[in-house]
C-alpha positions as CSV (number, residue, x, y, z in Angstrom):
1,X,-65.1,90.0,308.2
2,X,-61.6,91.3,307.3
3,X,-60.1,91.0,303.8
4,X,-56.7,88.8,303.2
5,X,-54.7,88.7,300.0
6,X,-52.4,85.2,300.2
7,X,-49.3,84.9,298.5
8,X,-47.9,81.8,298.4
9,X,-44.0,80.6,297.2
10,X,-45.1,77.5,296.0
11,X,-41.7,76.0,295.0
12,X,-38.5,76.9,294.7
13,X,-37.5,75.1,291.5
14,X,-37.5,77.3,288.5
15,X,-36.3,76.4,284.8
16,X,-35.3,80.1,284.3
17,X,-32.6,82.3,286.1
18,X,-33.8,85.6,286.4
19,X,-31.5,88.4,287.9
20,X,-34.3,89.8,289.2
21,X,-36.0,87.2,291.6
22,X,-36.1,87.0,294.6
23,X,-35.7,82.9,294.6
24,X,-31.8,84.5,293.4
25,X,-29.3,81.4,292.6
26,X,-30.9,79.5,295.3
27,X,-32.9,77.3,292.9
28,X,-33.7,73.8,294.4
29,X,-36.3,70.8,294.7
30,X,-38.7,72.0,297.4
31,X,-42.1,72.1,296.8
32,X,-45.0,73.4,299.5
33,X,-46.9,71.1,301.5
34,X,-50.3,71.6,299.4
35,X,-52.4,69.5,301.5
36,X,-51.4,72.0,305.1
37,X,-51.4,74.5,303.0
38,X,-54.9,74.0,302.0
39,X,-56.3,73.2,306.0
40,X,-54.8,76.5,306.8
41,X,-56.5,78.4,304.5
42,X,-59.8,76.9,304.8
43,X,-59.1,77.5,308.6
44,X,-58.4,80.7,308.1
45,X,-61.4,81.6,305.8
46,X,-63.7,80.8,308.3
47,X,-62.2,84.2,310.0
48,X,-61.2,86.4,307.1
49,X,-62.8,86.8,303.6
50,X,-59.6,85.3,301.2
51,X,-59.7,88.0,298.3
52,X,-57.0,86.6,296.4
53,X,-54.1,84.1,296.1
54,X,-51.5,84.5,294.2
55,X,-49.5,81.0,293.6
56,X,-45.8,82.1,293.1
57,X,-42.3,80.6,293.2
58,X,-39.7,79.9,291.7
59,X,-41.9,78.6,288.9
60,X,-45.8,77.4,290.3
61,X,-46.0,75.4,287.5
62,X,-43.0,73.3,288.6
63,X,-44.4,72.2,292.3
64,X,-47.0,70.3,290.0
65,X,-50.4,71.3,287.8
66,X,-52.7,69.6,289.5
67,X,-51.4,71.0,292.8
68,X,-52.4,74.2,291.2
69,X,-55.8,73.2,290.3
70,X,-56.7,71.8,293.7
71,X,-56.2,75.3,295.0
72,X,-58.5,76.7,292.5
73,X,-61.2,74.0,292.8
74,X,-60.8,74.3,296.9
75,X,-61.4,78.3,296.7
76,X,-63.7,79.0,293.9
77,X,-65.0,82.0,295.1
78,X,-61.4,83.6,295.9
79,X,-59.5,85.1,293.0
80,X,-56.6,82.7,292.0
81,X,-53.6,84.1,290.3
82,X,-50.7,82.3,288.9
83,X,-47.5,84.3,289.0
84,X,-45.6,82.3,286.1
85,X,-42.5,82.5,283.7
86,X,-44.8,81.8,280.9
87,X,-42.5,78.9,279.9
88,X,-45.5,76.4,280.7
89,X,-48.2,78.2,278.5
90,X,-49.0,75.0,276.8
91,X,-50.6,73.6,280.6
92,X,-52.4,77.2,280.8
93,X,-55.5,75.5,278.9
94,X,-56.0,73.1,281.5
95,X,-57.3,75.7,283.3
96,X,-60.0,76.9,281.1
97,X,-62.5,75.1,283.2
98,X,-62.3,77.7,286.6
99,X,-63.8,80.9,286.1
100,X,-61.9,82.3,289.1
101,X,-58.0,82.1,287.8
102,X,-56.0,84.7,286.1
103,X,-52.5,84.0,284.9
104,X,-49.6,86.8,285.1
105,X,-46.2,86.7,283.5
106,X,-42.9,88.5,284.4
107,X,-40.5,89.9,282.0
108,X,-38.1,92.4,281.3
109,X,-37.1,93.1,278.0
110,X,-34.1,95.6,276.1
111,X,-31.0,95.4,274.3
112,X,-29.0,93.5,277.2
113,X,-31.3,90.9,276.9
114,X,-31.1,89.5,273.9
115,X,-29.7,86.3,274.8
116,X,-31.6,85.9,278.2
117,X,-34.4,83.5,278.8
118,X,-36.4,86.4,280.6
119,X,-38.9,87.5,277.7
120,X,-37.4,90.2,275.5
121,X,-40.1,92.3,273.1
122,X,-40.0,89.2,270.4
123,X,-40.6,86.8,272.8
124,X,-43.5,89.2,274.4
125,X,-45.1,89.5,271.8
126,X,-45.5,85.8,270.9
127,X,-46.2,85.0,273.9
128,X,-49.3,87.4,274.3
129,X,-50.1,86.0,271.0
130,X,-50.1,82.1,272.2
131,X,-51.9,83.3,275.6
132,X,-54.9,84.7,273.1
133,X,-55.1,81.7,271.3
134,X,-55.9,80.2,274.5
135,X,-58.4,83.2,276.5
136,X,-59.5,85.2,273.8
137,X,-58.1,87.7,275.5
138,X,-53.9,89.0,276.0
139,X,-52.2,88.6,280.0
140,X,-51.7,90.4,282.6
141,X,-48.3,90.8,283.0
142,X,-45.4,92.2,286.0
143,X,-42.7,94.4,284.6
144,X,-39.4,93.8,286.7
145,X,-37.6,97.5,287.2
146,X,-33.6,97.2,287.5
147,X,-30.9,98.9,287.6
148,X,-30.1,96.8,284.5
149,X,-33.0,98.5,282.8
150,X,-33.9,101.9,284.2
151,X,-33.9,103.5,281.0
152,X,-36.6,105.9,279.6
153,X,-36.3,104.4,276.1
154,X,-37.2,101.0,277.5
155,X,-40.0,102.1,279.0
156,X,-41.4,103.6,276.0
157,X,-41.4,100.5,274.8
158,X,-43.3,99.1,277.7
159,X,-45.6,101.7,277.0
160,X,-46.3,100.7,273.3
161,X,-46.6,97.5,274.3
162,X,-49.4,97.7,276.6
163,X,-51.3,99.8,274.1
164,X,-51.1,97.4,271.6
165,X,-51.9,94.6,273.7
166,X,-54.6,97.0,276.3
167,X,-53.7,95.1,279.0
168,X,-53.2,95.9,282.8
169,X,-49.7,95.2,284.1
170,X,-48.1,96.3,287.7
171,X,-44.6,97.7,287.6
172,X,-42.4,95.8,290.5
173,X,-39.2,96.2,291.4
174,X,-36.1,93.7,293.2
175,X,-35.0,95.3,296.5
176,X,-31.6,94.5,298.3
177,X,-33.1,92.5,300.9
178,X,-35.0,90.2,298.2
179,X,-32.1,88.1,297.7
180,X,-31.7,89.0,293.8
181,X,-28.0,88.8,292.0
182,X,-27.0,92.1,292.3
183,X,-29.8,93.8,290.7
184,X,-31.7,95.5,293.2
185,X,-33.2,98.7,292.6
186,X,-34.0,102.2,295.2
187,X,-37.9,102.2,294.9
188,X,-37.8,106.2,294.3
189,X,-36.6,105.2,290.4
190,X,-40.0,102.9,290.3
191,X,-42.0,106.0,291.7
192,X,-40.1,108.0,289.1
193,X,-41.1,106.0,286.4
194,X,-44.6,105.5,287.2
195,X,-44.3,109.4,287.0
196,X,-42.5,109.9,283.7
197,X,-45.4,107.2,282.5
198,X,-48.1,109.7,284.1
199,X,-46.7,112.6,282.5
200,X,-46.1,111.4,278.8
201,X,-48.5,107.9,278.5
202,X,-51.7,108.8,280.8
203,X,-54.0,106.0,279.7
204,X,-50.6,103.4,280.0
205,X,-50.2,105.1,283.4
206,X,-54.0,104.4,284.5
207,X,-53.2,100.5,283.6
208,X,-50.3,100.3,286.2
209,X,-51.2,98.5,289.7
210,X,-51.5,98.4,292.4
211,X,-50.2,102.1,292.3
212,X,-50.7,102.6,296.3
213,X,-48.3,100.2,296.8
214,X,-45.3,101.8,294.8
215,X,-45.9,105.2,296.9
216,X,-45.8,103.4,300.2
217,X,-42.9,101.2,299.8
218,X,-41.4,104.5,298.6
219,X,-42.5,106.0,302.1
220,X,-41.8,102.6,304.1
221,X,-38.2,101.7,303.0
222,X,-35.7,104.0,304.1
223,X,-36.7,105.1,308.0
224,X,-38.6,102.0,308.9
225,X,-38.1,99.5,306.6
226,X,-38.9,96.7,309.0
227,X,-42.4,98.1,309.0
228,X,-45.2,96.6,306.4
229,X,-47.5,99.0,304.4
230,X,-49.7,96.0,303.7
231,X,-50.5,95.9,307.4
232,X,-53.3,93.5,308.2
233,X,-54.8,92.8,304.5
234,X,-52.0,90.7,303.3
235,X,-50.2,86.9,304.7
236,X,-47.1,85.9,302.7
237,X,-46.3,82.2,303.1
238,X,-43.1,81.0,302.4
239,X,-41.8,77.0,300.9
240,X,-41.5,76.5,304.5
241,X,-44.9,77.4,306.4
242,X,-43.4,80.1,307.5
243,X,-46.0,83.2,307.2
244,X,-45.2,87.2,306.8
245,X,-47.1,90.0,306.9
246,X,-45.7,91.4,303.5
247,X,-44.1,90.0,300.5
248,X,-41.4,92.8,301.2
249,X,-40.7,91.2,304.5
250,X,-40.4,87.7,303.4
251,X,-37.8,86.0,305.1
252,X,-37.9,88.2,307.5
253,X,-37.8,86.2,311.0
254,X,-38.2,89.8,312.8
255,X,-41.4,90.4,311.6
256,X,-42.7,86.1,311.3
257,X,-46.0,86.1,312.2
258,X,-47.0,82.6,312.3
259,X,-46.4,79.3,310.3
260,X,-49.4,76.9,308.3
261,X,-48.3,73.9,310.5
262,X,-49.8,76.0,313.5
């Protein structure tokens, strides 16, 4: 039986305005059909082992909680992880009950950013601090490479910050064809920092995933950027029903594989 990761854009409605997502300044009211969405994956998991779903948006916790829990009740022996602004930390403890969720937070932080929503190092730290409270134990968290803040003091900062915290975190990046506000980024400064982390923070570097899938976007994305290094191990599902072999490819009607109303 063949593996599948699932990432799913829940919603489009978000209560922040990131410059680096890929939802852009298209923010609006739609919300996945849950219950489809559900049949085709149970469907589907009669074929393929579902190693992980990642609820995403916009902001997951804005198409509705208990949507959220169904999917985690529905698949409890699938990984479920909620891509989230951290803005709704105070509905993270109604999950306590599934042993099979793990939350993840994207932020960005530096000087530029004082008087953004995005989390800057303050508001890191206190979130990290709430989310302990909570777990017993800090989050997971996506770092958001841009232009805006490809800067090798920044990132020692990143670096202190997962020591202190001893966390795992996966360094992502906005591409051009991701629909972001001007804040795309070439994908050889993300390999370039995952090397500059190698070479002076080791043990930070060793934290950073998925790793392979930096150096093959790095490869992909230039020649052939139409083709997907995540091949047949990965479905990405849009607001829509509209499913993709990649998230880099999302929105992508070249490369559309299928829709859940199928």
């Amino acid at each position: 039986m063949k593996n599948r990761s699932v990432i799913i854009e829940t919603t489009n409605r978000c209560n922040f305005n990131c410059s680096f997502c890929m939802v852009g300044e298209e923010c609006g009211k739609e919300i996945i059909d849950f219950e489809q969405l559900i049949k085709w994956l149970k469907i589907k998991q009669k074929e393929y082992k579902l190693e992980r779903i990642v609820l995403s948006g916009g902001e997951p916790f804005l198409s509705g909680v208990e949507n959220l829990k169904k999917i985690c009740r529905e698949f409890p022996d699938t990984l479920v992880q909620i891509q989230t602004n951290g803005s709704q930390i105070d509905k993270f403890i109604e999950f306590k009950e599934f042993q099979n969720v793990q939350f993840g937070t994207s932020f960005q932080f530096g000087e530029y950013r004082k008087d953004s929503k995005v989390y800057n190092e303050d508001r890191f730290n206190k979130f990290q601090e709430k989310y302990y409270k909570i777990f017993g134990k800090y989050c997971f968290f996506i770092y958001v490479l841009t232009n805006d803040n490809y800067d090798k003091k920044i990132i020692d900062k990143l670096a202190k910050l997962v020591r202190k915290y001893n966390v795992s975190f996966h360094l992502s990046a906005t591409m051009k064809m991701h629909n972001a506000k001007n804040c795309y980024i070439e994908y050889w400064k993300l390999i370039d920092i995952f090397i500059y982390l190698l070479k002076k923070y080791p043990d930070v570097a060793l934290k950073c995933q998925p790793i392979r899938t930096m150096i093959m976007n790095s490869i992909n994305h230039g020649s052939c950027p139409w083709i997907s290094d995540c091949k047949d191990t990965q479905w990405h599902i849009g607001i829509d029903g509209k499913v993709y072999p990649c998230t880099n490819h999302f929105d992508n009607r070249m490369v559309e594989i299928g829709s859940i109303y199928e």
